[in-house]
TINU-626897 format. One record per residue (C-alpha): y, x, z. Coordinates in Angstrom, 2 decimals, decimal comma, padded with zeros to 5 digits. Layout:
<node Y="Y" X="X" Z="Z"/>
...
***
This chain:
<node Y="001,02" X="-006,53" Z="028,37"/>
<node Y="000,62" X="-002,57" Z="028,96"/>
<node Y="000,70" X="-000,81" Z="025,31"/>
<node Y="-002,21" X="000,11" Z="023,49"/>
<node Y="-002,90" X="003,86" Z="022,38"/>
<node Y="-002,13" X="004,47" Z="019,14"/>
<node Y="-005,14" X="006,71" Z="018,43"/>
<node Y="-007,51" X="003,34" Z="019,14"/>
<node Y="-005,19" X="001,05" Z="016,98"/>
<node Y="-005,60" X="003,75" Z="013,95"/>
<node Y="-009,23" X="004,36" Z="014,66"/>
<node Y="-009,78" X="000,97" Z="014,51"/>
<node Y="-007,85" X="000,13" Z="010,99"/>
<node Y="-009,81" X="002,82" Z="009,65"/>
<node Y="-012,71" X="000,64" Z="010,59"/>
<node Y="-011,28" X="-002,11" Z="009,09"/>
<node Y="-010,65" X="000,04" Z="005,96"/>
<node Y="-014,15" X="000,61" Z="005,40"/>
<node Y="-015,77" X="-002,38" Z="005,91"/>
<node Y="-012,97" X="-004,17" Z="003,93"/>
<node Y="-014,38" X="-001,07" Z="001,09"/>
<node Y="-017,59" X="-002,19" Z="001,28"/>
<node Y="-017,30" X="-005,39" Z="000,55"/>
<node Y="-015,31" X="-004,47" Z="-002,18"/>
<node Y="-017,48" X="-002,11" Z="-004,10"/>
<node Y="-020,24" X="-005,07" Z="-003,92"/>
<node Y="-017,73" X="-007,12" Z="-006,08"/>
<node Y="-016,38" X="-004,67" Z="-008,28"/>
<node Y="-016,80" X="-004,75" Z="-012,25"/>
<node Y="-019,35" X="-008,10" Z="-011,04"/>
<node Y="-019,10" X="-011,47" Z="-012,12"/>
<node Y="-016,78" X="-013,35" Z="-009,48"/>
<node Y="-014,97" X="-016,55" Z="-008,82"/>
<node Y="-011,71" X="-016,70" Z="-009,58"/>
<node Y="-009,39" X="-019,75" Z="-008,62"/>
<node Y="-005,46" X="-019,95" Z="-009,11"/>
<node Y="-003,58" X="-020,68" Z="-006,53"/>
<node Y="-000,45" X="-021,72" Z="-008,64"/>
<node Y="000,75" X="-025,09" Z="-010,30"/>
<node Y="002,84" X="-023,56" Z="-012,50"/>
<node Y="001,68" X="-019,78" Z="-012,91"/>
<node Y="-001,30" X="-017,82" Z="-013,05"/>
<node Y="-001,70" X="-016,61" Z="-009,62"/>
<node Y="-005,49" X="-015,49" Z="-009,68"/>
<node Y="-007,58" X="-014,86" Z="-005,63"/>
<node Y="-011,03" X="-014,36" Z="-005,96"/>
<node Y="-014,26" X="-014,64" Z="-003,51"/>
<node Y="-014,06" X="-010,91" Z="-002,97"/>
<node Y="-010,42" X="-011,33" Z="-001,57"/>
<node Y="-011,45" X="-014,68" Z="000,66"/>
<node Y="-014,51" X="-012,47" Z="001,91"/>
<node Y="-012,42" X="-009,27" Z="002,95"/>
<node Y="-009,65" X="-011,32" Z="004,60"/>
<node Y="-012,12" X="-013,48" Z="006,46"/>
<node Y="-013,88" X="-010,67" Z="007,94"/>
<node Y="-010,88" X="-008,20" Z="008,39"/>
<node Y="-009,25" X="-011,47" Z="010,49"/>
<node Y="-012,34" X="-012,01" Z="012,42"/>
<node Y="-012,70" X="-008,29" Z="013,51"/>
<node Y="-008,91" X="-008,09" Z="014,66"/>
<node Y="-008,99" X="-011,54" Z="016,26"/>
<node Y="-012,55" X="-010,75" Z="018,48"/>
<node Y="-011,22" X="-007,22" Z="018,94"/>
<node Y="-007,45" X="-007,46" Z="019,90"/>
<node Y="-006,94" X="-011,81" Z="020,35"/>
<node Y="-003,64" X="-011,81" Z="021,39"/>
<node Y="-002,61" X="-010,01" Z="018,10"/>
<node Y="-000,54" X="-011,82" Z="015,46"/>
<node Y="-002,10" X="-011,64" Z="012,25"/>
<node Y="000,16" X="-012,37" Z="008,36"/>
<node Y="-002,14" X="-012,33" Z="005,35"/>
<node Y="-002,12" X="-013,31" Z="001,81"/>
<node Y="-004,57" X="-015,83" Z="001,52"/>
<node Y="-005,04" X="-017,38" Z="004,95"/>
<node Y="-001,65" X="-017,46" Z="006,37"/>
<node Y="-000,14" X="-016,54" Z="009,77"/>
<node Y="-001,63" X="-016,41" Z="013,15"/>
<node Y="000,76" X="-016,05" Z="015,77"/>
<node Y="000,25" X="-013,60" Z="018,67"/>
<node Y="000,95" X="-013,55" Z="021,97"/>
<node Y="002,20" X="-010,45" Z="022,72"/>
<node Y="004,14" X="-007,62" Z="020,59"/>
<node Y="001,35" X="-006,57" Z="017,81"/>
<node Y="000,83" X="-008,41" Z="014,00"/>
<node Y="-001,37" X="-007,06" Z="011,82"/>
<node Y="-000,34" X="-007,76" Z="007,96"/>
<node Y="-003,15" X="-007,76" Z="005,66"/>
<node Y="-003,63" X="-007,77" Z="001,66"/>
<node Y="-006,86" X="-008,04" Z="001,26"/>
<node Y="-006,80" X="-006,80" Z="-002,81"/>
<node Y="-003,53" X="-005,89" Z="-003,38"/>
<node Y="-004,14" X="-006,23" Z="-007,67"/>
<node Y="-006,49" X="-009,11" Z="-008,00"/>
<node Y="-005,42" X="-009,10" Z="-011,68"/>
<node Y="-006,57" X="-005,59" Z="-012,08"/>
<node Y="-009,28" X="-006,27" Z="-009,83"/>
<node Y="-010,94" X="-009,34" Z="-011,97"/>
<node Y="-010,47" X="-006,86" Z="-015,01"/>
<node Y="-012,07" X="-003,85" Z="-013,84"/>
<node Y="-009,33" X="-001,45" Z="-013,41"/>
<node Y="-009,36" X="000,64" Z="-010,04"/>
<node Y="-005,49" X="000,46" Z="-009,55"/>
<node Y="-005,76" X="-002,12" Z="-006,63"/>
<node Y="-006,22" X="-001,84" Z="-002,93"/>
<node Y="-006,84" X="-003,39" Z="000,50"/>
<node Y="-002,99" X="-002,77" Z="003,00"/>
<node Y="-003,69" X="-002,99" Z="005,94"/>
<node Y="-000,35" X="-002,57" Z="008,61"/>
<node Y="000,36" X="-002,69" Z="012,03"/>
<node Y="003,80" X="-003,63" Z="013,57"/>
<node Y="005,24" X="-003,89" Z="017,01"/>
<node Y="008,16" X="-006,23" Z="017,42"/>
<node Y="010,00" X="-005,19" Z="014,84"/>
<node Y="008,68" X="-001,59" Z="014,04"/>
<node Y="006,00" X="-000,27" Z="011,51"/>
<node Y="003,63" X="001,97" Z="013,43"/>
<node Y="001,06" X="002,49" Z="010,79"/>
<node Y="-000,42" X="001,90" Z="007,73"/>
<node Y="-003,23" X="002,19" Z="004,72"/>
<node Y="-004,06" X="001,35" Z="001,91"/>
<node Y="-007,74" X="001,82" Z="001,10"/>
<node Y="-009,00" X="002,30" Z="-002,64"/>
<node Y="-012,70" X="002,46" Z="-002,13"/>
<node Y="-013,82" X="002,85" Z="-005,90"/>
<node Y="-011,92" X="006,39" Z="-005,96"/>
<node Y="-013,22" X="007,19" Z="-002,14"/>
<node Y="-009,39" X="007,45" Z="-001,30"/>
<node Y="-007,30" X="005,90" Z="001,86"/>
<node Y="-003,48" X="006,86" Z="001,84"/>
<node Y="-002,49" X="006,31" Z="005,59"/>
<node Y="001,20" X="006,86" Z="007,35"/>
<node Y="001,67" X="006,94" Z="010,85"/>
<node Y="003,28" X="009,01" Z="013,39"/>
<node Y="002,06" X="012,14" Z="012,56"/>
<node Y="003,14" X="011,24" Z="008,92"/>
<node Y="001,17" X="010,90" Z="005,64"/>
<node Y="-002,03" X="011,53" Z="004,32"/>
<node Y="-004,94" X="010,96" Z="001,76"/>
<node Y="-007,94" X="010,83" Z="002,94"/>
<node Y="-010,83" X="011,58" Z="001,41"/>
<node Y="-014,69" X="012,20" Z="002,11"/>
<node Y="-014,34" X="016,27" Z="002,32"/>
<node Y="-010,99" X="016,08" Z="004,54"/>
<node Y="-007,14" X="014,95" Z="004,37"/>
<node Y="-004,32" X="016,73" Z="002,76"/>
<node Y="-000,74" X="015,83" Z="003,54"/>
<node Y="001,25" X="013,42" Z="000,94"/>
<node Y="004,74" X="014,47" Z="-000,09"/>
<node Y="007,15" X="013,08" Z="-002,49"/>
<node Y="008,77" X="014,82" Z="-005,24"/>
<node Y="012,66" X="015,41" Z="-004,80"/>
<node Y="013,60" X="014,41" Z="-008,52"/>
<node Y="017,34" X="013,45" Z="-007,77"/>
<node Y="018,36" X="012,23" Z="-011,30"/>
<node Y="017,52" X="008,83" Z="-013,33"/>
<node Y="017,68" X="010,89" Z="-016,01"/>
<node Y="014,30" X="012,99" Z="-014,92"/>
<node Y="012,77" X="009,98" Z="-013,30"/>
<node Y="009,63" X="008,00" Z="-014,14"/>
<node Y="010,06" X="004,28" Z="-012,63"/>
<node Y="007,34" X="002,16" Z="-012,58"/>
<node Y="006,90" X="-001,32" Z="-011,46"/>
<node Y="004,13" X="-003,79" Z="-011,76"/>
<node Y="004,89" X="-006,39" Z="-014,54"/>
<node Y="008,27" X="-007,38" Z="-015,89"/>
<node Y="007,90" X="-010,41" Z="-015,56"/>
<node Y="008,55" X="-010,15" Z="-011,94"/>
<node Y="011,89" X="-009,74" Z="-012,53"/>
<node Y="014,07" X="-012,75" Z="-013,70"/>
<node Y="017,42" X="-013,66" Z="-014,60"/>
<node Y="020,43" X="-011,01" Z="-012,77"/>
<node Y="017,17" X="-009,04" Z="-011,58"/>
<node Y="016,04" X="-008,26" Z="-014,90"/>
<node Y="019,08" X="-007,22" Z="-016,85"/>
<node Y="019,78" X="-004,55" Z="-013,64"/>
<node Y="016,06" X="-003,57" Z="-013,73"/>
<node Y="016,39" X="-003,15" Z="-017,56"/>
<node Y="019,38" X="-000,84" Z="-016,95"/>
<node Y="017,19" X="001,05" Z="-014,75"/>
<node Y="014,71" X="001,29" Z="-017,10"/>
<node Y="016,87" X="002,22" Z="-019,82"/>
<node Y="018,66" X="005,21" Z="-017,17"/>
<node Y="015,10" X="006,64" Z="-016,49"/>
<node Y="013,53" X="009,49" Z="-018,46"/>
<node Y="009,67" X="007,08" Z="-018,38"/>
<node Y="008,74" X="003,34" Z="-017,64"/>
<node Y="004,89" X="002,58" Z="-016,57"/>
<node Y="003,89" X="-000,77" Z="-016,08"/>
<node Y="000,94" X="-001,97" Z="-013,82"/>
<node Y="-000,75" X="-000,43" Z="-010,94"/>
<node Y="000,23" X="-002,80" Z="-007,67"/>
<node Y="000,29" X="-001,53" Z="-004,66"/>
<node Y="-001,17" X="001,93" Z="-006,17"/>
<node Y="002,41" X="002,65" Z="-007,50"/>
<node Y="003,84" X="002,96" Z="-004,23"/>
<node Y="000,71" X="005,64" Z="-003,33"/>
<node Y="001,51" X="007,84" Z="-007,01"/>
<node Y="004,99" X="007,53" Z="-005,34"/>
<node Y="004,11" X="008,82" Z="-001,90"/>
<node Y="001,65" X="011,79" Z="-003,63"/>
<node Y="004,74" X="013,24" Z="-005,69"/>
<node Y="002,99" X="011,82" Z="-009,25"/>
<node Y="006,31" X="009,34" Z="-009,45"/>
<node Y="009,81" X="009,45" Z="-008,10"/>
<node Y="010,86" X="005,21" Z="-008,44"/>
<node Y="009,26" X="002,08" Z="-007,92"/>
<node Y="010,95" X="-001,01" Z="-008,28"/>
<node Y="009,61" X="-004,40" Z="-007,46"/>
<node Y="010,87" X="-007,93" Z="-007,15"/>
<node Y="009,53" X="-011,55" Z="-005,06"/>
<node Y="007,29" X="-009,37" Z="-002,99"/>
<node Y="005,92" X="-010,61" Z="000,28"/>
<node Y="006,19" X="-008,98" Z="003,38"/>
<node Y="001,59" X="-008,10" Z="003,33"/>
<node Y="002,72" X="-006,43" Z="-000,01"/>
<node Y="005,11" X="-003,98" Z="001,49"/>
<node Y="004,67" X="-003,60" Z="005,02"/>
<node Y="001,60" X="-001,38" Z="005,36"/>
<node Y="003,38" X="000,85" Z="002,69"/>
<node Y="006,50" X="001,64" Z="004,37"/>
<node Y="004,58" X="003,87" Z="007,13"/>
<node Y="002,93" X="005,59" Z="003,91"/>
<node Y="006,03" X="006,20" Z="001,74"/>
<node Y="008,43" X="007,48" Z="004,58"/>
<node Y="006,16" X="009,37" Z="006,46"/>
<node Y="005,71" X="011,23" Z="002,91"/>
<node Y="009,92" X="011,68" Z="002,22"/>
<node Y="010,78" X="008,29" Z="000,40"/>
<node Y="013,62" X="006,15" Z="001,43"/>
<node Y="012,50" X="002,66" Z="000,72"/>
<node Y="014,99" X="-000,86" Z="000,96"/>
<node Y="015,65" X="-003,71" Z="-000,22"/>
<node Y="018,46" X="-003,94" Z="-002,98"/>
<node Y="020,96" X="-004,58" Z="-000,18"/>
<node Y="019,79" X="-000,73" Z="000,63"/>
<node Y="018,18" X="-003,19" Z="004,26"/>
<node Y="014,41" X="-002,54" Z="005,75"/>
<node Y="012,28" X="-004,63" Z="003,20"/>
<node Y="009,97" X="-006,40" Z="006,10"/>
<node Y="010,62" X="-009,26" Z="004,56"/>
<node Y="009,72" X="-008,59" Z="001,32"/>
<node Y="011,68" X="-009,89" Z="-001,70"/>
<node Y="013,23" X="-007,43" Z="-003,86"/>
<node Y="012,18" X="-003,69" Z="-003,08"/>
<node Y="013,40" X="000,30" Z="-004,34"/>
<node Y="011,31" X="002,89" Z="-002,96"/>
<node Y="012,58" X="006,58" Z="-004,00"/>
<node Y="011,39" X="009,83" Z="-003,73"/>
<node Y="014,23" X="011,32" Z="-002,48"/>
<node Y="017,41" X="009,96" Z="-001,41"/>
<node Y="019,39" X="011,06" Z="-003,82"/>
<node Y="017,34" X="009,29" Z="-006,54"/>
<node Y="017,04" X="006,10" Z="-004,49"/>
<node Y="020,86" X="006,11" Z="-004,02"/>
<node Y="021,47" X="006,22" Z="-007,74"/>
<node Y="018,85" X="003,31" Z="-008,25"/>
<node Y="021,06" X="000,78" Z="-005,66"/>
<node Y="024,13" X="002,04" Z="-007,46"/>
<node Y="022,69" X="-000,17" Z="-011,11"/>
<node Y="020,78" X="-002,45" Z="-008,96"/>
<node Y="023,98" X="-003,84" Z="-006,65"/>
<node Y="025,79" X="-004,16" Z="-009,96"/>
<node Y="023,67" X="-007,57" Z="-010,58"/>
***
């Protein structure tokens, strides 16, 4: 199967971007449905979610059908060929239902085994944070200006944040407490807009646990095409998810691992 340019593939997640926006907005701060999809948590999707992954699969699967696709609320497709698309469709549902912007729509492309690009699309603030191979950007409706990490390489002048503690259990949360307790600041909340604050130089740690691989793989294009090192807490490419540490330099994330391995 001959390779696809990467300008269409970008062009076209762009598209996806937008209309995934749109259908956003018309949800936003509405009433909505909200179901949990947990026995034995709260684990909250709405219709808004449904209705952006529905479409955003349809679009990739008329426009590119050999294309794997892995999404939150629908599952995997498998491809035929080289190409998966990974797809969060609100990345925050939480803060979504409750009218806070800090949420967003990922939307990644891999081949084989390689990230080529990614977004992640926060159409309340007009904002799209992409990473690709000519590196990282926000975009916004009067241009693009070039995202770059902050190289804070001490705990002690860090601020970490992280989405809830309660992600964090057992081993996972003593180490993450020592973190904590290393680091100048702690913020909690914010999703997958965390990992943009990182990439933008506004935060220099985020550390996350039971992640799945839609969470984190439309980041990783973002984050190192900006200057962070992002792993696992083996210090292994997070495609799979699980437990991550994304730093804004690599000095920073090497003293993170350091309290992390001690677990």
């Amino acid at each position: 199967m001959p390779e696809i340019a990467i300008a269409e593939l970008e062009d076209f997640a762009l598209e996806l971007a937008h209309t995934a926006g749109g259908i956003a907005q018309a949800h936003f701060r509405q009433p909505v449905t909200v179901e949990n999809k947990s026995p034995t948590a709260f684990d909250p999707v709405t219709n808004a979610d449904r209705a952006i992954e529905r479409v955003l699969r349809t679009a990739i699967e008329e426009r590119y059908p050999d294309h794997g696709i892995v999404a939150e609320e629908e599952g995997e497709r498998k491809g035929k060929g080289r190409y998966t698309w990974y797809i969060d469709p609100i990345d925050g549902t939480r803060s979504f239902m409750t009218g806070s912007p800090l949420w967003g729509t990922l939307i990644g492309l891999v081949r084989g085994e390689q990230p080529l690009f990614g977004l992640l699309a926060q159409p309340v603030l007009e904002e799209v944070f992409f990473g690709g191979p000519s590196g990282s950007w926000l975009i916004e409706a009067d241009g693009r200006a070039r995202l770059r990490a902050r190289a804070c390489a001490s705990l002690e002048a860090a601020v970490l944040a992280s989405t809830h503690p309660d992600m964090f259990t057992g081993d996972r949360a003593a180490a993450f407490h020592e973190l904590g307790r290393r680091c100048l600041l702690t913020r909690f909340g914010g999703d997958c807009y965390n990992y943009a604050m990182l990439a933008a130089g506004h935060l220099d740690l985020v550390v996350e646990s039971q992640l799945k691989p839609y969470d984190i793989v439309p980041l990783l294009p973002i984050l190192e095409g900006a200057g962070c090192v992002v792993t696992d807490w083996r210090g292994d490419p997070p495609l799979r998810g699980g437990d991550v540490v994304a730093a804004g330099s690599r000095e920073l994330h090497r003293a993170a691992l350091e309290i992390l391995q001690l677990r």
